[in-house]
N, C-alpha and C positions, 0 to 999 in steps of 0.2 A: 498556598498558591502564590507564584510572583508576580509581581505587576510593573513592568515596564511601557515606557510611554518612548515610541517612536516614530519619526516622518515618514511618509511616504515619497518614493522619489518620483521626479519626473517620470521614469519608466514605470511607475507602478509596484515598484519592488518596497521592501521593507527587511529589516536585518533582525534575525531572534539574537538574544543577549548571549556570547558565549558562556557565560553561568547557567542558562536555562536549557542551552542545546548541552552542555556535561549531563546537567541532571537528570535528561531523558536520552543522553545516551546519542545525540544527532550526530552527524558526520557530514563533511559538505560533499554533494550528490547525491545526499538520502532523498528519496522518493517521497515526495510528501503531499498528503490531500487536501484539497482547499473545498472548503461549501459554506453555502449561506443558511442561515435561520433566523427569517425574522431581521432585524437589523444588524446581526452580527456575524462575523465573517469566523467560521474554525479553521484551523489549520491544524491536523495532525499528520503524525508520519504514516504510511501509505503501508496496509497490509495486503496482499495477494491472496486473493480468492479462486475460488477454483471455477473452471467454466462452467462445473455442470451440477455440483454439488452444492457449493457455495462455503464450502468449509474454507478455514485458515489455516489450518492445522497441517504441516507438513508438504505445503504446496510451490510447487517448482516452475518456472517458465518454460514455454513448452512453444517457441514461433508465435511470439509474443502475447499467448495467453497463458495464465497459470491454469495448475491440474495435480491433484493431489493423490495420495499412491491408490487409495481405494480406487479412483477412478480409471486410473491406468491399470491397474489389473482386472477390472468390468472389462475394458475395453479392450485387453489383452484376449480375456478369457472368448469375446464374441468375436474375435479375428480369427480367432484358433480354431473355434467349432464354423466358420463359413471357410474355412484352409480343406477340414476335412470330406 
């Protein structure tokens, strides 16, 4: 694990070390998740979940929610049987 030590700025922001963002692959506009525990703050990168299943696994934005293909084809299949 790395350990860097950085300020926080007037605005509240703070910069990850471009050696730690390579190692996990960040990109700047990655979507990234912030939460508390306890006294300390995590920050990882933001995975998309699905609305209705909760899977991560293969899940696409969909009008700002994610939705993964099991569920679209559920949802497919009960549009198709209230069609006939």
């Amino acid at each position: 694990m790395s350990i860097a030590y950085k300020k926080i700025t007037s605005h509240g922001s703070i910069s990850i070390p471009v050696a730690m963002r390579r190692e996990i692959g960040l990109q700047g506009g990655d979507p990234m998740e912030v939460s508390q525990s306890g006294g300390d703050i995590i920050i990882r990168p933001y995975t998309p979940r699905c609305v209705f299943c909760g899977t991560t696994e293969g899940v696409k934005k969909f009008e700002g929610k994610g939705i993964c293909r099991m569920c679209v084809e559920k949802t497919l299949a009960v549009m198709k049987g209230e069609n006939n």
